[in-house]
C-alpha positions as CSV (number, residue, x, y, z in Angstrom):
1,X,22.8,-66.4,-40.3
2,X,24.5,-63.3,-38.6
3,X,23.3,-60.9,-41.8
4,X,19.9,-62.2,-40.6
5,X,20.1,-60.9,-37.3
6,X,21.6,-58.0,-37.5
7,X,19.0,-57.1,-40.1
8,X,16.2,-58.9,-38.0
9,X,17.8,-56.2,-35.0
10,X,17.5,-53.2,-37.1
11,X,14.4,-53.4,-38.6
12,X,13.2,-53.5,-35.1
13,X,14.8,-50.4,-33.9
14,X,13.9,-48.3,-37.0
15,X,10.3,-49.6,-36.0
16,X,10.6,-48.3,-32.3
17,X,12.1,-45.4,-33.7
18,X,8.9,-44.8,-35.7
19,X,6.8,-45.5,-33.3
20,X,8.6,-43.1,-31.2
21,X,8.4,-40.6,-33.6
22,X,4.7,-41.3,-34.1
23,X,3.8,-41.1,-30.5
24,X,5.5,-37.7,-30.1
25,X,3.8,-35.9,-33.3
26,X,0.2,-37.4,-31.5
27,X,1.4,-36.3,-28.3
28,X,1.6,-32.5,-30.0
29,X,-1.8,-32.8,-31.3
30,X,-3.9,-34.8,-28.5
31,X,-2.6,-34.7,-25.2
32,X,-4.9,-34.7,-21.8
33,X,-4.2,-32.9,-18.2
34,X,-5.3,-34.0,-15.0
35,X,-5.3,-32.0,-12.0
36,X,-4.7,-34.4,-9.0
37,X,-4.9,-31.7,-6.5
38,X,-7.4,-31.1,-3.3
39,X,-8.3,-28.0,-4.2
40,X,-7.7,-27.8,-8.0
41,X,-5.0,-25.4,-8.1
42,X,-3.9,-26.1,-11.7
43,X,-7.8,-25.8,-13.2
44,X,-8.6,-22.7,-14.6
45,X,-12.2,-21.7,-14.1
46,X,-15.3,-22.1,-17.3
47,X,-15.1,-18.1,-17.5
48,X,-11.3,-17.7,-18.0
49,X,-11.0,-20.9,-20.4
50,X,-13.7,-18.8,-22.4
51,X,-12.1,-16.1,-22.3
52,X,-8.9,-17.3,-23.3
53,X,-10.3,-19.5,-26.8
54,X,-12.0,-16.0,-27.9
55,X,-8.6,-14.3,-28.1
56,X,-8.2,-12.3,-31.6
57,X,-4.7,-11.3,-31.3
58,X,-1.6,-12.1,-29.2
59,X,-1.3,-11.3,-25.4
60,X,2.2,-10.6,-24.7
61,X,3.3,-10.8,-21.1
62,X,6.3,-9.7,-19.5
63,X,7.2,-11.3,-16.2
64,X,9.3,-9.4,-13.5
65,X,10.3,-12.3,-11.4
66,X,13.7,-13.1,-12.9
67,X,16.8,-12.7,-10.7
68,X,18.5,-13.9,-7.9
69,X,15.2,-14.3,-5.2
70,X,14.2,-15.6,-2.1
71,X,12.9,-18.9,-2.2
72,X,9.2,-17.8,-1.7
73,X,9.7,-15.1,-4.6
74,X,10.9,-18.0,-6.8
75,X,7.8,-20.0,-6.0
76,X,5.6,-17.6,-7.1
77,X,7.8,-17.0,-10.5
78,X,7.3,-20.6,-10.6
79,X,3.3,-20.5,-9.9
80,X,3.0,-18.2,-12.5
81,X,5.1,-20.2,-14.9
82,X,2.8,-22.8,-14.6
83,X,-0.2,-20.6,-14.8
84,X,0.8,-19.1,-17.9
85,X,1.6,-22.5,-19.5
86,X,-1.8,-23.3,-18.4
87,X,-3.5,-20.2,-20.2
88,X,-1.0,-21.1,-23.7
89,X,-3.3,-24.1,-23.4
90,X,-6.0,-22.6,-24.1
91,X,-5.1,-19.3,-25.4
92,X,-2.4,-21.7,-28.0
93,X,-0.1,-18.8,-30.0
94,X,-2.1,-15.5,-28.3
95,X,-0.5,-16.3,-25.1
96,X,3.3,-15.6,-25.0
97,X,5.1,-14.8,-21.7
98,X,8.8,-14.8,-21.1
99,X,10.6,-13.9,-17.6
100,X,12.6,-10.5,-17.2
101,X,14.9,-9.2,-15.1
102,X,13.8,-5.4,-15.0
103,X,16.0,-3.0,-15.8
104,X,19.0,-5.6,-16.6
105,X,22.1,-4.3,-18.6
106,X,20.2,-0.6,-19.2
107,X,22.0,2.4,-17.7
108,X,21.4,4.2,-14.3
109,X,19.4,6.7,-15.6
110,X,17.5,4.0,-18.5
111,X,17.0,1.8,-15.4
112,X,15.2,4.3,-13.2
113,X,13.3,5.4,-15.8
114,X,12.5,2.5,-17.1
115,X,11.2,1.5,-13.1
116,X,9.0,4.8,-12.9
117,X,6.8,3.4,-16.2
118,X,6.5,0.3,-14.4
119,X,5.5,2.1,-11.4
120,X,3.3,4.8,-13.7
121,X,1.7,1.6,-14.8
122,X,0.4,0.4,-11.5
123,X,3.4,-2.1,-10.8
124,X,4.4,-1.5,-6.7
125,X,7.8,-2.1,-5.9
126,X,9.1,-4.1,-3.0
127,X,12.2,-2.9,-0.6
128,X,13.8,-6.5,0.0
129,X,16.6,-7.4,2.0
130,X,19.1,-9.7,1.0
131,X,22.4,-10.7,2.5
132,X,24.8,-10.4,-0.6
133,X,27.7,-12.2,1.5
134,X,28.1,-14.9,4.6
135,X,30.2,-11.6,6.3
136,X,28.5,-9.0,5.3
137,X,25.2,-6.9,7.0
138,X,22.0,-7.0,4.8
139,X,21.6,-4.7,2.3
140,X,18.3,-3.1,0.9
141,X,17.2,-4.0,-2.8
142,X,14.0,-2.9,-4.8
143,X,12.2,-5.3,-6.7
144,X,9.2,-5.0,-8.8
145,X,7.6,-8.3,-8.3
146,X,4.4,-8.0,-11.5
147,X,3.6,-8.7,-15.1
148,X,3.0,-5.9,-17.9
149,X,0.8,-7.1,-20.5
150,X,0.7,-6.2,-23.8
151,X,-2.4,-6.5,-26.5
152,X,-2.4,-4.8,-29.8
153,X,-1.5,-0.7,-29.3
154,X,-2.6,-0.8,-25.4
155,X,-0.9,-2.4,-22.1
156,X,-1.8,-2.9,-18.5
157,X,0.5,-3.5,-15.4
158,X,-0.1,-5.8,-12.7
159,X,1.1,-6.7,-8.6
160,X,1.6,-10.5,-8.4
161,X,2.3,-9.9,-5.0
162,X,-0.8,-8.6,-2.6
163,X,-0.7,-7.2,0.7
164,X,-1.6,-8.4,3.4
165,X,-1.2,-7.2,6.6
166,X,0.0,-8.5,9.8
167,X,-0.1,-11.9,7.8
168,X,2.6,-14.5,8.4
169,X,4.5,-14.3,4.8
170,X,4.2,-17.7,3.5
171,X,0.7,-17.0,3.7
172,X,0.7,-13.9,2.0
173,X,2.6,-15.8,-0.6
174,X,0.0,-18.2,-0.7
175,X,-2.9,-15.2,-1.3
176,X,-1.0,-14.3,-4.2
177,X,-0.8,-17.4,-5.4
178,X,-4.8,-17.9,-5.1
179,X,-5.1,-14.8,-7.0
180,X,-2.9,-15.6,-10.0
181,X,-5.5,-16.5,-12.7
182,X,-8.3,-13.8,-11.3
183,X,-4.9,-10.9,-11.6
184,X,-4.6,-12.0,-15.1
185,X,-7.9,-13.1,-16.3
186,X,-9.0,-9.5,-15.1
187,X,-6.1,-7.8,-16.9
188,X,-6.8,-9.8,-20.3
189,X,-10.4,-9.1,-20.1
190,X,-10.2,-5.1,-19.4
191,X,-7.7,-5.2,-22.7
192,X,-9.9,-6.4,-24.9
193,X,-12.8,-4.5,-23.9
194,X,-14.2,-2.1,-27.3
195,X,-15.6,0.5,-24.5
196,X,-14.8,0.6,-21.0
197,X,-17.8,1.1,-18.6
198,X,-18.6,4.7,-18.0
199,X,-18.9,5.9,-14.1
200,X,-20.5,8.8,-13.4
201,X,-19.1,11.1,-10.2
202,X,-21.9,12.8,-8.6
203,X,-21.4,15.9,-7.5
204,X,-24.0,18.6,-6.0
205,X,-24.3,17.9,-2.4
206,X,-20.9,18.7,-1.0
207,X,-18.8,15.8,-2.4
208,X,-15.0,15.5,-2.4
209,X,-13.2,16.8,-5.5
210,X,-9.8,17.7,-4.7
211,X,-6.2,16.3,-4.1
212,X,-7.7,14.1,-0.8
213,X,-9.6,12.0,-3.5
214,X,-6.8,12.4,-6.3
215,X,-6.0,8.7,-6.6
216,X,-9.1,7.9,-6.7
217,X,-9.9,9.9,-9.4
218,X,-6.6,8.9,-11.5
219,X,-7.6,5.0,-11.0
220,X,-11.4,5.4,-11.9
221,X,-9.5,7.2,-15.0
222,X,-7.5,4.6,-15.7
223,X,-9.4,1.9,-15.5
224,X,-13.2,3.1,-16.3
225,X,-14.4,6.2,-18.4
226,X,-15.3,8.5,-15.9
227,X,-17.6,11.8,-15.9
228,X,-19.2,14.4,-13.6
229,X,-22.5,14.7,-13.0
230,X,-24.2,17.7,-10.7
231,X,-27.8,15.6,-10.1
232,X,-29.4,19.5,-9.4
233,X,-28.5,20.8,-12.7
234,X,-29.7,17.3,-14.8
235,X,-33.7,16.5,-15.4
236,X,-32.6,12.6,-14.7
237,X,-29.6,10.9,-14.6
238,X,-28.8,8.7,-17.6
239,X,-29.2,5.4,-18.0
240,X,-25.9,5.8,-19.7
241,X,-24.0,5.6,-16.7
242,X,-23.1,2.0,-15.7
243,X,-22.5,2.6,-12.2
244,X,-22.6,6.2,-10.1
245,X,-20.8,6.8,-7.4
246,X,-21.4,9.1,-4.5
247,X,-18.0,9.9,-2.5
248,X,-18.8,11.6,1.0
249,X,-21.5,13.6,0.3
250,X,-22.0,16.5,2.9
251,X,-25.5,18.2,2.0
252,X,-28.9,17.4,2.6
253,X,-30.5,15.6,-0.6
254,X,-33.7,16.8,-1.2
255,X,-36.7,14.7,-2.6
256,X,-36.6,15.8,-5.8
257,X,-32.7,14.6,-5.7
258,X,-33.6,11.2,-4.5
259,X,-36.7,10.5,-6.6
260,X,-33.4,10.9,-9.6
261,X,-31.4,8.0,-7.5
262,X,-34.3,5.9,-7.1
263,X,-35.6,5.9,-11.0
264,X,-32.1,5.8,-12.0
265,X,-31.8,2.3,-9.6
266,X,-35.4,1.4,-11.0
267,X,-34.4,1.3,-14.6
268,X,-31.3,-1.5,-13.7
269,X,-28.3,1.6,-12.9
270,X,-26.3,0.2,-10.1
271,X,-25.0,2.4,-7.1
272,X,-21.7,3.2,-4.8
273,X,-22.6,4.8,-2.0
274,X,-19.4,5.9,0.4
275,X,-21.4,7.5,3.3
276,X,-20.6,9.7,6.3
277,X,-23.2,10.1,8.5
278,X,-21.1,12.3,10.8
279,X,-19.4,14.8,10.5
280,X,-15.9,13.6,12.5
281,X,-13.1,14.0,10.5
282,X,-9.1,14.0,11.3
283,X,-9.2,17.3,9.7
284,X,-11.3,18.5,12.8
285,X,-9.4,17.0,15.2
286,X,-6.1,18.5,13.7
287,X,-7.3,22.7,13.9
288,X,-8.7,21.9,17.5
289,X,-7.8,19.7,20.5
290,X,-11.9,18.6,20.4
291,X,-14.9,18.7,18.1
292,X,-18.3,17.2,18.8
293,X,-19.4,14.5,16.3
294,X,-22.8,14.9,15.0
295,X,-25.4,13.9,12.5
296,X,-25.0,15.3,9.3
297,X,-28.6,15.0,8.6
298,X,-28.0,13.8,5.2
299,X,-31.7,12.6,4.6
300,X,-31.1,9.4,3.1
301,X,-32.2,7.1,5.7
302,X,-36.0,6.5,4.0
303,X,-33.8,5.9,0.9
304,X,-31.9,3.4,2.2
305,X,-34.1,2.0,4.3
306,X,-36.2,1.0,1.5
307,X,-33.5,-0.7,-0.6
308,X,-32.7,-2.9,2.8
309,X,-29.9,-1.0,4.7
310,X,-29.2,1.6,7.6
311,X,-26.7,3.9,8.3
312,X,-26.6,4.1,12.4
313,X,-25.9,7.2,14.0
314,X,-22.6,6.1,15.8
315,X,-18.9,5.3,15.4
316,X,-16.9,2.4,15.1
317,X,-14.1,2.0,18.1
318,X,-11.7,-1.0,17.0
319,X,-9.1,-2.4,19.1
320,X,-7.9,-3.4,15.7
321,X,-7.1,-0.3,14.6
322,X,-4.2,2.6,12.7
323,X,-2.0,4.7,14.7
324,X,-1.4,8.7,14.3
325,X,1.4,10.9,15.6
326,X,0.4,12.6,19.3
327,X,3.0,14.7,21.3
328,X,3.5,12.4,24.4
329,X,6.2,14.6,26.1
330,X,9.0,16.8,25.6
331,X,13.1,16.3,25.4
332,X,14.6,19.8,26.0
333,X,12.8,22.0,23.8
334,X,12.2,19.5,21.0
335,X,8.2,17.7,21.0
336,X,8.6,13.9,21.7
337,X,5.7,12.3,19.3
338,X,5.0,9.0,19.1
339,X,2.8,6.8,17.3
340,X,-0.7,5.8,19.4
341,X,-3.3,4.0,18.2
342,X,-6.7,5.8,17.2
343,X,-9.6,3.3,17.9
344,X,-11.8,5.2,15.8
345,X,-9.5,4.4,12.6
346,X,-10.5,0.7,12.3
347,X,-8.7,-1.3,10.1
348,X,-12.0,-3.2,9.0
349,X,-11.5,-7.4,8.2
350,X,-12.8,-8.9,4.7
351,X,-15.3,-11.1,4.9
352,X,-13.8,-13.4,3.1
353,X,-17.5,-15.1,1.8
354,X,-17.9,-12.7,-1.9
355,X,-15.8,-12.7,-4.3
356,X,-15.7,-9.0,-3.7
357,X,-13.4,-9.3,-0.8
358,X,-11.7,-13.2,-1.3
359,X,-7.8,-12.9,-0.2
360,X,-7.6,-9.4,0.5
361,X,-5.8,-7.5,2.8
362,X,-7.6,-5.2,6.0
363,X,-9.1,-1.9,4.7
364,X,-8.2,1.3,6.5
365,X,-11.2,3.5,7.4
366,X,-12.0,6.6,9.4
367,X,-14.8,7.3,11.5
368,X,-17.1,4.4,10.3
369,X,-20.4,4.1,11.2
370,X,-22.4,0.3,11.7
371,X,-24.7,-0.7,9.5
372,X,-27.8,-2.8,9.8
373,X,-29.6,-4.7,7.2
374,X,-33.6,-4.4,7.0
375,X,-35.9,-7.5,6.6
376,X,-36.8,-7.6,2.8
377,X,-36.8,-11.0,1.2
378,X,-36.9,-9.5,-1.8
379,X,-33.1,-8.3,-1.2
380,X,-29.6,-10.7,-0.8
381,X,-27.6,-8.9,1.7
382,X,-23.9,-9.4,1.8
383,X,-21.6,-8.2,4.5
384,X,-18.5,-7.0,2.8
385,X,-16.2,-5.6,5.6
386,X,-16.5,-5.6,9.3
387,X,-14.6,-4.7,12.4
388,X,-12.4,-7.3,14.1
389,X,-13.6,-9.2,17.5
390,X,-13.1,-6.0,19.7
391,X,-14.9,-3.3,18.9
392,X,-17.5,-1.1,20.2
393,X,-19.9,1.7,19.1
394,X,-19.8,5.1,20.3
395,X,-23.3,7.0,20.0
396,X,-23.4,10.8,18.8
397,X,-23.5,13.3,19.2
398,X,-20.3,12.8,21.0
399,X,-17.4,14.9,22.3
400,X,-13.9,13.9,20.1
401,X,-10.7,14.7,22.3
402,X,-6.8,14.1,21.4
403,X,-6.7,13.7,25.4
404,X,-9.0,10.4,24.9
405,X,-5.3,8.5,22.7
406,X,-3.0,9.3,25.9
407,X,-5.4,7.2,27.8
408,X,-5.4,3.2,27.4
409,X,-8.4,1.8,26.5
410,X,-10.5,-0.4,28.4
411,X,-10.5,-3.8,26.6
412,X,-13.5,-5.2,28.8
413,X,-15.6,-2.3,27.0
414,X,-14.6,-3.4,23.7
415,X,-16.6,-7.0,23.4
416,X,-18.8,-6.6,20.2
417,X,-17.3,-8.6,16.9
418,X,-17.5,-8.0,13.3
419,X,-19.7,-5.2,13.6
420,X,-21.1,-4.3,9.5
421,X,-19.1,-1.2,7.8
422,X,-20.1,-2.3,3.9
423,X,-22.5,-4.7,2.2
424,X,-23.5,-5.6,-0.8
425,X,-27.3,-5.2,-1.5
426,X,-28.8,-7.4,-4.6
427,X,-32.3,-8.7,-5.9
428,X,-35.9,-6.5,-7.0
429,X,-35.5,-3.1,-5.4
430,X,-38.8,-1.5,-4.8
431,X,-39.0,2.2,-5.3
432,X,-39.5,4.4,-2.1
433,X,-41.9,6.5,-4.0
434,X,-44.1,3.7,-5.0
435,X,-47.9,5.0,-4.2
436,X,-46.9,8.2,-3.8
437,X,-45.2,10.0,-6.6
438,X,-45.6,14.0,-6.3
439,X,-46.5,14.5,-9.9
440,X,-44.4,18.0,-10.0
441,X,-41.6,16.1,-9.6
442,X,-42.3,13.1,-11.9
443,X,-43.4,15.0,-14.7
444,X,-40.7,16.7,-15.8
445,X,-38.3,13.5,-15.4
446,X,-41.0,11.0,-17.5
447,X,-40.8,13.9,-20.3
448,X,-36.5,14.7,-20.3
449,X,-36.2,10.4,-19.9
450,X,-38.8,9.4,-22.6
451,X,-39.5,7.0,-19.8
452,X,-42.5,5.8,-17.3
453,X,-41.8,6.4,-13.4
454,X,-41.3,3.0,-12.1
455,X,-42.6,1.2,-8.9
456,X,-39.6,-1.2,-8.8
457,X,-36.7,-2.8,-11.1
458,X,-37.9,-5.5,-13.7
459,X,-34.9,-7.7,-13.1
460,X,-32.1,-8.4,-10.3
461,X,-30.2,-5.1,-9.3
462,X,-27.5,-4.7,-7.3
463,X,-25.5,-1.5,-5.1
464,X,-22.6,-1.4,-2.2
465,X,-23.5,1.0,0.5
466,X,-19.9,2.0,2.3
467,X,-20.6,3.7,5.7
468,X,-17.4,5.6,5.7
469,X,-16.5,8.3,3.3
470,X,-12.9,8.6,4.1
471,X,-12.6,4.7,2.7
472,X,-11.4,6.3,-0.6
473,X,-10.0,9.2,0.1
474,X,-6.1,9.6,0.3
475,X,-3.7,11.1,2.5
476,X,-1.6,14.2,1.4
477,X,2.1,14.5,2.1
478,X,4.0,18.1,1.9
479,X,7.0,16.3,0.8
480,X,5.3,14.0,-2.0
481,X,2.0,15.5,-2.3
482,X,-1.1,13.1,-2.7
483,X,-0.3,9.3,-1.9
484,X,-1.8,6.2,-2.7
485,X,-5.3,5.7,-0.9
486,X,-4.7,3.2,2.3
487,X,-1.7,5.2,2.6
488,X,-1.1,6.3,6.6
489,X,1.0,9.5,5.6
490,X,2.8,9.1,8.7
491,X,3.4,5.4,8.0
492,X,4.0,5.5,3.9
493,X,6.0,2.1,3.3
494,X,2.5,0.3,3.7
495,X,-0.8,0.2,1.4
496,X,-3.4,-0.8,2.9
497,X,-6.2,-2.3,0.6
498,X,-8.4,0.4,-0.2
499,X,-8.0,0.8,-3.8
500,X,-8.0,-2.7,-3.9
501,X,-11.8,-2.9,-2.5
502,X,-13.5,0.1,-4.8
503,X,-11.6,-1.6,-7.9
504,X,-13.4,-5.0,-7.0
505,X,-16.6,-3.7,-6.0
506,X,-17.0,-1.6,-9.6
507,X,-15.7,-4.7,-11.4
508,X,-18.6,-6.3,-9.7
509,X,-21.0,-3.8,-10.3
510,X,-20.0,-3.3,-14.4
511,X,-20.8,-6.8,-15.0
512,X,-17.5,-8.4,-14.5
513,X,-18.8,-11.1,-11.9
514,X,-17.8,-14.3,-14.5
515,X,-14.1,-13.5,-14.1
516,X,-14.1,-12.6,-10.4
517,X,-15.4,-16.1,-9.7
518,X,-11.5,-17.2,-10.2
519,X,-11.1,-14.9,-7.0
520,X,-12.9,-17.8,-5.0
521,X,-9.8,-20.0,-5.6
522,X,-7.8,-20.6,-2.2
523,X,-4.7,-22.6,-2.2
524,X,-4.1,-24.8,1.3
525,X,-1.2,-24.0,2.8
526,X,0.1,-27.3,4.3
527,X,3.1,-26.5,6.5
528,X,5.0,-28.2,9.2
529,X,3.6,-28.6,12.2
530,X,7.1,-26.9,13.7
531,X,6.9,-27.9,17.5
532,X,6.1,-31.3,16.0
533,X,9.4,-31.0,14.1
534,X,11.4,-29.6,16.7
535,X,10.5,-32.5,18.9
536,X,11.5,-35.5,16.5
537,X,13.7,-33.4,14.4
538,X,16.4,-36.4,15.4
539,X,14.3,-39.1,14.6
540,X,13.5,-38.4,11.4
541,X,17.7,-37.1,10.6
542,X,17.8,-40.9,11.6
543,X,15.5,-42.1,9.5
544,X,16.2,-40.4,6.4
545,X,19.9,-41.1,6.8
546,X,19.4,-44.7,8.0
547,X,16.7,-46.2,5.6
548,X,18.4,-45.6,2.1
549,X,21.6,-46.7,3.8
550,X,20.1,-49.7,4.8
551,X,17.6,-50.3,1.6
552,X,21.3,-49.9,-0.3
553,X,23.2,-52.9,1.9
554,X,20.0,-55.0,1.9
555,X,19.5,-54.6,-2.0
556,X,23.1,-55.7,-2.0
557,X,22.7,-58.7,0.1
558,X,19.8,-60.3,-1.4
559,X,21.6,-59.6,-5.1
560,X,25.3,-61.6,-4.2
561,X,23.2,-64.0,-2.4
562,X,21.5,-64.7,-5.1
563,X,24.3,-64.7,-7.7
564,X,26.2,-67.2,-4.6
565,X,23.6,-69.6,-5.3
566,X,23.2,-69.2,-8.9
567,X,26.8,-70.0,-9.8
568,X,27.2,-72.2,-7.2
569,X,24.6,-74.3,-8.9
């Protein structure tokens, strides 16, 4: 009778082993997710699951969040964990990721060269302080908080963390979380790309092309094939040319220059304009104690016009604004200089409603003009980046003094808001020569292009008009040479998001709209309500010392009462 049992027994636990066993090997082979969150934080979007499944080779990512962190730095290592587990789902073995300390175990001189690739790749660091001991000060220690991927013979660096400005830092924490997948998505998608969108850099008409545009220059080449193209010298511009970009052109284009532009927008090309329509500069204003601000008379206002936006002849004063160095005084025979903020460098707000500009920091401009969009219901027009609640317009021409900064502005003057500085322009552009082509000029285009003059585009275009030239341009140190654009040379230790902004806009432009749709995702921040806490902070010490306590001792109660009764019986 015992044999019996003891064999009845195991039979049934090799049988729940097996079934065990059984479940688990399913488990490996069919398994679901569900994301039980408000705002879907753990689902990738349609684009970047596609993207993932069409995957020919392995992605191999390297994680710079490993080490002894903040608790917010260790939150995003962990968002990205769980990201990348996410892609592996869909990506299966072409997705590999492990977490690295940078730099760990090499040599002084390995380490710091091993930290300039990371930074020659695009990876910022970040000067963090930490208190290494209860008794000890805080000490400074640079951290390189980003991701280098790696596909086939090329690789890509990336910033987990973004920027952003005046921001409290949980929630600039939060940004980067939102912007996990799009950071990613984007960096897997440019790898795998056969040919990388050509841009072409137009030249003729004055533009910059020297070390004030430098970075610029170096990221277009990083990221894009770029060329030069002088639109006098060239019968038509090529259709060749996913997107051109015109970087603070100073001359007057002349007709037969325009009726180029406006074929080349007719036959689908897409366009960056970064427009000054004055001539104000810093440069100006640093040979001279004032300049008068004028037109430029660049002569692209019917052209404009007609694709559905206008340049104003003004400037943008921001309350909202950058600083620059002005000698206030002098101790002895030393200049005292101090910082004072320049209303006419507005630090220019995101939108926030386009993809374009979802989660990113301020933009630092100079001398901006307003723009206003023209009636055309043929044409979407999306504001991009404005100034903040405080601003004014200053007409020109218009005198430009350093004696204006030592005076402190007048906020009741300042009271219009979120006055337009870029917009994106999309739908059937009509041609401004349409019924009216000068067959001189036409001619000779049809015959070098092989193609018919056009009256207006035969499918949705699009093109980001910018009304400040100096939007891309970087500052120049004597001691480090060019910087990063966004870069106050007096203030280096913060980047603005410039770069940021003309990356986003040409991955718009080129066609990469499917993965920026991950850019729309925005993660609630649910925090304390802290004068809430502060006010019952002893209530609920109380309560959450009191109720498992008391749960314990009445568990206890009910189970020897119970067991009184039961053996009393």
């Amino acid at each position: 009778m015992a044999t019996t049992i003891r064999k009845k027994y195991f039979q049934r636990a090799i049988g729940v082993i097996l079934v065990l066993i059984g479940v688990n090997i399913a488990a490996a082979y069919i398994h679901g997710r569900w994301d039980l969150t408000a705002e879907k934080r753990y689902t990738l979007s349609n684009n970047t699951i596609q993207l993932l499944k069409k995957l020919d080779s392995p992605i191999e990512i390297e994680v710079y969040l490993k080490g002894d962190y903040p608790a917010s730095f260790k939150q995003l290592a962990q968002a990205t964990q769980e990201l990348l587990e996410e892609f592996r789902e869909y990506g299966k073995q072409n997705i590999r990721f492990t977490f690295v300390n940078p730099g760990q175990g090499l040599s002084d001189s390995a380490r710091m060269k091993f930290l300039g690739e990371l930074t020659a790749q695009g990876i910022m660091p970040f000067n963090m302080k930490v208190q290494e001991d209860a008794h000890d000060g805080y000490a400074e220690k640079l951290i390189f908080p980003g991701a280098m991927l790696h596909y086939k013979d090329k690789k890509t660096g990336i910033n987990l963390l973004k920027n952003q400005g005046g921001q409290d830092p949980m929630q600039t924490m939060n940004s980067s979380e939102s912007l996990l997948e799009y950071q990613f998505a984007s960096a897997i998608s440019k790898l795998q790309e056969a040919e990388k969108p050509l841009i072409g850099y137009m030249m003729g008409h004055g533009e910059s092309l020297g070390a004030e545009v430098y970075d610029a220059l170096t990221t277009l080449q990083s990221n894009y094939n770029l060329d030069t193209l002088t639109i006098q010298t060239t019968p038509y511009i090529p259709r060749d040319f996913d997107v051109i970009l015109f970087a603070k052109p100073a001359a007057a284009f002349s007709d037969a220059d325009k009726f180029k532009i406006d074929q080349y927008v007719m036959n689908g090309g897409k366009v960056m304009w970064f427009i000054d329509e004055t001539n104000a500069s810093l440069d100006s204003l640093q040979k001279k104690e004032s300049f008068l601000a004028f037109d430029r008379g660049l002569n692209l206002e019917d052209l404009l016009f007609r694709y559905g936006v206008r340049i104003n002849q003004d400037i943008i004063q921001d309350l909202q604004c950058d600083a620059v160095p002005l000698v206030v005084g002098n101790v002895g025979n030393r200049p005292q200089i101090q910082p004072l903020p320049f209303p006419m460098f507005p630090l220019l707000n995101p939108t926030g409603a386009h993809p374009i500009v979802r989660n990113m920091d301020l933009v630092l401009s100079h001398f901006s003009s307003s723009l206003d969009t023209i009636r055309n219901e043929n044409i979407k027009k999306t504001i991009l980046l404005t100034s903040s609640r405080t601003s004014k317009t200053m007409r020109v021409p218009a005198e430009i003094s350093w004696t204006s900064l030592k005076v402190q502005p007048n906020t009741r003057e300042y009271r219009k808001s979120f006055i337009p500085a870029a917009v994106l322009l999309e739908g059937k552009f009509t041609s401004l020569y349409h019924n009216h082509v000068d067959p001189a000029v036409a001619g000779p285009l049809e015959q070098a292009s092989h193609t018919p003059v056009k009256a207006e585009t035969d499918k949705a275009n699009a093109m980001i008009v910018v009304s400040d030239g100096d939007l891309i341009a970087n500052a120049i140190s004597r001691k480090d040479g060019p910087l990063q654009m966004g870069i106050n040379e007096y203030n280096p230790g913060y980047a603005f998001a410039n770069k940021e902004f003309m990356l986003n806009c040409l991955e718009y432009l080129t066609g990469r709209q499917g993965i920026m749709e991950s850019r729309n995702k925005e993660i609630t921040l649910r925090l304390l309500d802290a004068e809430k806490v502060k006010k019952e902070k002893t209530k609920w010490q109380f309560i959450c010392f009191a109720v498992p306590v008391g749960l314990i001792l009445l568990f206890a109660m009910v189970f020897l009462f119970i067991r009184q009764r039961r053996f009393a019986e």
